[in-house]
C-alpha positions as CSV (number, residue, x, y, z in Angstrom):
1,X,-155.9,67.2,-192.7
2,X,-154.7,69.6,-189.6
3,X,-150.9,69.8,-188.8
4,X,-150.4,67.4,-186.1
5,X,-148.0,66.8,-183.5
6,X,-145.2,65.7,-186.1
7,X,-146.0,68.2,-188.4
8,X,-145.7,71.2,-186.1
9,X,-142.5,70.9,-184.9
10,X,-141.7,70.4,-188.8
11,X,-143.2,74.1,-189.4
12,X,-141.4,75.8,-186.7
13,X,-138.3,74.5,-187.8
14,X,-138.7,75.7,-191.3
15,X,-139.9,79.0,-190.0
16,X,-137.0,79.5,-188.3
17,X,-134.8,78.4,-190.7
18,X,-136.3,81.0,-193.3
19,X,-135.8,83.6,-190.9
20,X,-132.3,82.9,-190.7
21,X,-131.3,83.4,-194.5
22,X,-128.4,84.9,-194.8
23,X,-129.1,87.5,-197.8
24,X,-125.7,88.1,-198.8
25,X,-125.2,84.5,-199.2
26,X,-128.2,84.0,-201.8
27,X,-129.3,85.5,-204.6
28,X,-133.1,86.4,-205.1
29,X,-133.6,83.0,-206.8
30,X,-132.4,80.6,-204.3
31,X,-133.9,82.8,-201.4
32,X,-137.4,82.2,-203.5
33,X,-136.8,77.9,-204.3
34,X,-136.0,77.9,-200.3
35,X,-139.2,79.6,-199.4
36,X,-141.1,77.0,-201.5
37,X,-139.2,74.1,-200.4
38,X,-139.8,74.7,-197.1
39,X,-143.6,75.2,-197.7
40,X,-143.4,71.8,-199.4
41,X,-141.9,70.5,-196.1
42,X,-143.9,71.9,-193.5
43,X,-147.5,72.0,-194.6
44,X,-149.5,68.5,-194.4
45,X,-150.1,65.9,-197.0
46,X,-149.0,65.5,-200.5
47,X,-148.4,69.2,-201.6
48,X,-146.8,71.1,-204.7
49,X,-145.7,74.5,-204.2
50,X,-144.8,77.7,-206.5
51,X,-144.5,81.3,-206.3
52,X,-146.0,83.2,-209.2
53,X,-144.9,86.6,-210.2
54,X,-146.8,89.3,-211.8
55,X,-144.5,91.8,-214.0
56,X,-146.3,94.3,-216.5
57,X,-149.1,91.9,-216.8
58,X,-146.8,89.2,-217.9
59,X,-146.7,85.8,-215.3
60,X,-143.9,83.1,-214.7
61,X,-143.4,81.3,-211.7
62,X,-140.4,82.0,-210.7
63,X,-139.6,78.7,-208.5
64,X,-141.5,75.8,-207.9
65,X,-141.3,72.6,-206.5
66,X,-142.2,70.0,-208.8
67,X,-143.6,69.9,-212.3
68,X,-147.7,69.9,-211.3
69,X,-147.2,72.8,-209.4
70,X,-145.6,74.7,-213.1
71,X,-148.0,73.0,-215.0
72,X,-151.4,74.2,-213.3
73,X,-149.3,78.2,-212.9
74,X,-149.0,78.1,-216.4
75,X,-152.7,76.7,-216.9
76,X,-153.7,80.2,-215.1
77,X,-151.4,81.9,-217.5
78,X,-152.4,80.7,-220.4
79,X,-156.1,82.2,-219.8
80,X,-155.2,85.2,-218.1
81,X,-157.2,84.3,-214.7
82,X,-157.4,81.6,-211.9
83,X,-156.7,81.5,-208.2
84,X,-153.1,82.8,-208.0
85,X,-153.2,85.2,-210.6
86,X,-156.3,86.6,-208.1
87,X,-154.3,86.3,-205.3
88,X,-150.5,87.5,-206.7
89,X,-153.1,91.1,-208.4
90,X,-155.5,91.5,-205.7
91,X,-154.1,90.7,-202.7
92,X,-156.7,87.9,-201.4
93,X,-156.3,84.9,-200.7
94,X,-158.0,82.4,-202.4
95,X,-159.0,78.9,-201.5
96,X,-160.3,76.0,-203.7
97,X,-161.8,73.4,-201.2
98,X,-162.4,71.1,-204.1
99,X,-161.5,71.5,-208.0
100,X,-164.7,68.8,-209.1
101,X,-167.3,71.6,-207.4
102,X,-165.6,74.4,-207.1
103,X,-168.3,77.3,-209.7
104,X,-165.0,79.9,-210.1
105,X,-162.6,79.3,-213.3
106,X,-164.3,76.6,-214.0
107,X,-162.3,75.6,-217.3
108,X,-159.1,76.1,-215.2
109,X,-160.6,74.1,-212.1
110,X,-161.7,70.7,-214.8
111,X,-158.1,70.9,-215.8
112,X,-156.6,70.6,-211.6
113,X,-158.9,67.9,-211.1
114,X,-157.7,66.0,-214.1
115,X,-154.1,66.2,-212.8
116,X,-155.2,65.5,-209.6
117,X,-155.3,68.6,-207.5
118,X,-158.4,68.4,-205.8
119,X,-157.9,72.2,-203.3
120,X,-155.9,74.8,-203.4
121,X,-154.6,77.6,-201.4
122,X,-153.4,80.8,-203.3
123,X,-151.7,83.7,-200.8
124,X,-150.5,87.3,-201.7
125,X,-146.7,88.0,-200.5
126,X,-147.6,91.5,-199.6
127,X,-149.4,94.7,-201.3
128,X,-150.1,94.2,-205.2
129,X,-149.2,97.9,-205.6
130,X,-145.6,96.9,-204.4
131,X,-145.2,93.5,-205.6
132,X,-147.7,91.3,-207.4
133,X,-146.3,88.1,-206.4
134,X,-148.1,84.8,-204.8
135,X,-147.8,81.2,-202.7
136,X,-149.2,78.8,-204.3
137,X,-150.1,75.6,-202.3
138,X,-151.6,72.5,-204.2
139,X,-153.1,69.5,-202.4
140,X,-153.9,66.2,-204.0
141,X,-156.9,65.7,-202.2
142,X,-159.9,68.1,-201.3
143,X,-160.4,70.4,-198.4
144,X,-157.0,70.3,-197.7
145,X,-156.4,72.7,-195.4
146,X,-157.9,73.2,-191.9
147,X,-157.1,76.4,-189.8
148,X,-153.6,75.2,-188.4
149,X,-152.8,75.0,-192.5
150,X,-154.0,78.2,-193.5
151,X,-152.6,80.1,-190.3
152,X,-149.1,78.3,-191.4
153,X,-149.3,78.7,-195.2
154,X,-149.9,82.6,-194.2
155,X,-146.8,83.0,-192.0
156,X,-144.6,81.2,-194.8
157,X,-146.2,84.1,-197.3
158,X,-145.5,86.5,-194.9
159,X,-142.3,85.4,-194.7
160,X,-141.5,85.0,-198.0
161,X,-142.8,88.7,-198.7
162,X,-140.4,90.3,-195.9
163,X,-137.9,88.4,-197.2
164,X,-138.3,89.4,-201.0
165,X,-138.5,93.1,-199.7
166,X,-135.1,92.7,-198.1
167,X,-133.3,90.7,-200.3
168,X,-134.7,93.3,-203.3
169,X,-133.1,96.1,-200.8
170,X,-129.9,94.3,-199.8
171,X,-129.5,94.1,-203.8
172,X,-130.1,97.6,-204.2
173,X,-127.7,98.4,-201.3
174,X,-125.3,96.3,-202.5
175,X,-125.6,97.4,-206.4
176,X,-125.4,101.3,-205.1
177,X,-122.3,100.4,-202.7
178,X,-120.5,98.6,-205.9
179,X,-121.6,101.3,-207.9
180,X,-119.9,104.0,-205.6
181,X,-116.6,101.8,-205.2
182,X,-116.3,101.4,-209.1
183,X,-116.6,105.4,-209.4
184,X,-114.0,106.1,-206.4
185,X,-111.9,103.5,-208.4
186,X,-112.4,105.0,-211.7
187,X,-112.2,108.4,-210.2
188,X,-108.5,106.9,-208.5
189,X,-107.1,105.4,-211.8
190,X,-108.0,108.5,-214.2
191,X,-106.2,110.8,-211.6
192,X,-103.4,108.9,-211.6
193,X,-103.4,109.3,-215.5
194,X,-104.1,112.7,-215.4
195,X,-100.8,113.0,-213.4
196,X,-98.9,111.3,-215.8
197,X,-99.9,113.3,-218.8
198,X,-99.3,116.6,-216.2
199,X,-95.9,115.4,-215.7
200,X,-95.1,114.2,-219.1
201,X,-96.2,117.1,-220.9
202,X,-96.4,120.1,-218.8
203,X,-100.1,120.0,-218.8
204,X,-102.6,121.7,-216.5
205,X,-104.9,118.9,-214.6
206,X,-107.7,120.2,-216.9
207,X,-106.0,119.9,-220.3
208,X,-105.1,116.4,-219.2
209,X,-108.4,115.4,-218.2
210,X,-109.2,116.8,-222.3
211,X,-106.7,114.6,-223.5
212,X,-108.0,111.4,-222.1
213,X,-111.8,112.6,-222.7
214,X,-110.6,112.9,-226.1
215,X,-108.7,109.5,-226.4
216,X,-111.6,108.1,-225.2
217,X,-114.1,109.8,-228.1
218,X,-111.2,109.1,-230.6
219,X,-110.6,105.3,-230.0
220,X,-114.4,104.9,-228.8
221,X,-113.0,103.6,-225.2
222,X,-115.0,104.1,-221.9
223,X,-112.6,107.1,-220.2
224,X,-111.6,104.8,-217.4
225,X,-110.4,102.1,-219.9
226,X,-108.1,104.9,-221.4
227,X,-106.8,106.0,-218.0
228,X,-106.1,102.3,-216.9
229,X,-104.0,101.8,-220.2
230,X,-102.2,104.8,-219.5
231,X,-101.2,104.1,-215.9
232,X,-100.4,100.1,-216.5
233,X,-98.6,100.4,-220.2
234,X,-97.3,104.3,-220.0
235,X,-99.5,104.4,-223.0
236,X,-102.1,106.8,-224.1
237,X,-104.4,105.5,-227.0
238,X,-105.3,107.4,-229.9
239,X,-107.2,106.6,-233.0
240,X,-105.0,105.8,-236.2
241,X,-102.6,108.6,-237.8
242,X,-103.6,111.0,-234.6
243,X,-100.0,112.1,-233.2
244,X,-98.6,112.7,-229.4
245,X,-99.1,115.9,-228.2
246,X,-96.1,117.9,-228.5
């Protein structure tokens, strides 16, 4: 079945709408289940779709979009080969015209055509070496996919790849820029209790920086914890029987 005149606008439109994810806006999750949601809508015929994962030779599909789809994944899993654990470790694309003939994982292939998955189409989201992760496309009836499917299922993998690599860097960004505001906060709040101890006590800002390094051994308290309850209760904690310094 080739995508025809209703079905390519249908493809566009979910190109374009994939291109337009705003990354800040979704987690990795949601950017995955819209990825195979829009596969599901685009390619032709009566399709279930999932994206498997490969993580120190453990598998999950991470999103998929209907229970067939989960079912046959975990089929593959289960016996440690099949068409998109080939395609998420080698980075090939495999195709399954028909599951009854089909010579390749033949135990695996008896089981698809009992649930009614007569092809396949299995695509690599990029280089295994940098992520082992796959499209998985199942059709309910055999030779599936013409050219016009195959070109289409490739640009949604490609897509789906670029935008895995991006959201994975946006949330490394983003991690690295919260990361840096919690230290310039942390760094703010133990200055400010390093001034009140100064003041307090006549201290020099290194024997009050001791002080609240050793509060925070003493009463087992992340340092910034013991600054913060200094500057919002005037209080500095100490472990039991420990007195003020003089």
């Amino acid at each position: 079945m080739s995508i025809d005149d209703h079905k390519r606008p249908e493809t566009q439109q979910a190109l374009d709408q994939l291109g337009s994810i705003d990354l800040s806006a979704h987690s990795l999750h949601s950017v995955l289940q819209t990825v195979a949601e829009l596969t599901k809508q685009a390619m032709p015929g009566d399709i279930e779709v999932s994206l498997s994962v490969l993580i120190a030779d453990q598998a999950a599909s991470v999103v998929y979009t209907g229970q067939l789809a989960l079912d046959l994944d975990e089929s593959q899993y289960g016996r440690g080969y099949g068409p998109c654990l080939h395609a998420a470790g080698s980075g090939e694309v495999v195709e399954v015209s028909d599951t009854r003939t089909e010579a390749r994982w033949a135990d695996f292939m008896r089981v698809a055509a009992e649930r009614a998955c007569y092809s396949s189409l299995s695509l690599p989201l990029g280089s295994p070496q940098r992520l082992a992760a796959g499209l998985n496309v199942y059709a309910m009836r055999p030779a599936a996919f013409d050219q016009d499917a195959r070109e289409a299922a490739t640009r949604f993998a490609r897509f789906a790849g670029v935008a895995i690599g991006n959201m994975h860097a946006y949330e490394n960004a983003r991690q690295m820029a919260d990361n840096l505001q919690l230290a310039l906060d942390s760094r703010a709040v133990i200055d400010q209790a390093k001034g009140i101890l100064m003041e307090r006590h006549k201290l020099t800002a290194d024997q009050a920086f001791k002080l609240l390094a050793q509060a925070s051994m003493g009463t087992n308290r992340k340092l910034r914890d013991v600054a913060d309850h200094l500057v919002t209760s005037g209080e500095l904690l100490r472990p039991p029987g420990q007195r003020p310094p003089q």
